[in-house]
C-alpha positions in Angstrom: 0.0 0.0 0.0 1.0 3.8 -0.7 1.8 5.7 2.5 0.3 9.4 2.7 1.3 11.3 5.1 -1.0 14.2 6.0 0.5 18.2 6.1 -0.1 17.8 10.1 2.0 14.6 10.1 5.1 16.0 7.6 4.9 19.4 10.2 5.3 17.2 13.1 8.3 15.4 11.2 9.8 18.1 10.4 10.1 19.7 14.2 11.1 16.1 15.5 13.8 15.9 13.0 15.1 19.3 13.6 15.3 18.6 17.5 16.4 15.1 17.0 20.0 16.3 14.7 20.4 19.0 16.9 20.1 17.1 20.8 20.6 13.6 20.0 24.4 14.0 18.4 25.5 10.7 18.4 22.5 9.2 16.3 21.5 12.0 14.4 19.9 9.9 11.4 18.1 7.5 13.9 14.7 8.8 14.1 14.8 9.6 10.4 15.6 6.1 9.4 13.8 4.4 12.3 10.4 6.3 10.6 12.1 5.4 6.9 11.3 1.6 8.1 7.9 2.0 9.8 6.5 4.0 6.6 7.4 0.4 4.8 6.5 -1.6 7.5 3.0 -0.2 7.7 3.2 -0.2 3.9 3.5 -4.0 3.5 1.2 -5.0 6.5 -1.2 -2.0 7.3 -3.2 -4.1 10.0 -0.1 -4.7 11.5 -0.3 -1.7 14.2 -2.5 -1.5 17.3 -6.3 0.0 17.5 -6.0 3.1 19.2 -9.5 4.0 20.3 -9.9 7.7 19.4 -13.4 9.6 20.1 -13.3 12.1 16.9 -11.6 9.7 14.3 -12.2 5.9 13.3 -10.4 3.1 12.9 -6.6 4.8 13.9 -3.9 2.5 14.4 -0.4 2.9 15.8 3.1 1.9 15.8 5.9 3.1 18.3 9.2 3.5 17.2 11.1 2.0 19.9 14.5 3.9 19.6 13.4 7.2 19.0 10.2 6.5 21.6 7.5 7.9 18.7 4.1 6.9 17.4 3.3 7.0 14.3 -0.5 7.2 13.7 -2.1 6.7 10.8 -5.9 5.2 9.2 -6.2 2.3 6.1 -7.9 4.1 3.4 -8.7 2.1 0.4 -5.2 1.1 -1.0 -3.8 3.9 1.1 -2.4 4.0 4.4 -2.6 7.9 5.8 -0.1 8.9 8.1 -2.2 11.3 10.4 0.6 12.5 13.7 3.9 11.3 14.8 3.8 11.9 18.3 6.3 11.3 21.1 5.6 8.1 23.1 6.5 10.1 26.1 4.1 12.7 26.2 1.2 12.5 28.7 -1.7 12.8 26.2 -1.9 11.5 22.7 -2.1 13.8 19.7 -5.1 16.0 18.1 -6.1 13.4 15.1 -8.1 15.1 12.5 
């Protein structure tokens, strides 16, 4: 399946990235290549990543990236899979899914 990731999702990246080069000096590629392999992991098997129950938006599922202690969430759609946050593992509340 084709991963989408939505302008809320590539935003988030983008902060996490910038933070991640800049504080985490000794594996500065390791989120980005950690996410690399989740984007094809949920690729290949979708239904692979747990139900996280969300009250505004259906059917949201969720890996974590163990290294870099992220989630990615994201929704099956058709042939697609939508990447909707990546959110820290860490925080105390999950993200705003639209």
């Amino acid at each position: 399946m084709r991963v989408v990731v939505t302008p809320e999702a590539s935003q988030q990246v983008l902060r996490i990235e910038e933070w991640w080069r800049r504080e985490r000096t000794a594996a500065p590629d390791l989120f980005t290549e950690e996410l690399a392999s989740a984007f094809e992991f949920i690729g290949n098997a979708p239904q692979a990543g747990r139900r996280y129950p969300h009250a505004t938006v259906a059917k949201v599922r969720r890996v974590l990236l163990r290294s870099s202690r992220h989630h990615v969430y994201y929704r099956i759609h058709d042939k697609d899979v939508i990447v909707l946050a990546v959110w820290s593992a860490v925080r105390g509340s999950g993200p705003d899914l639209k």
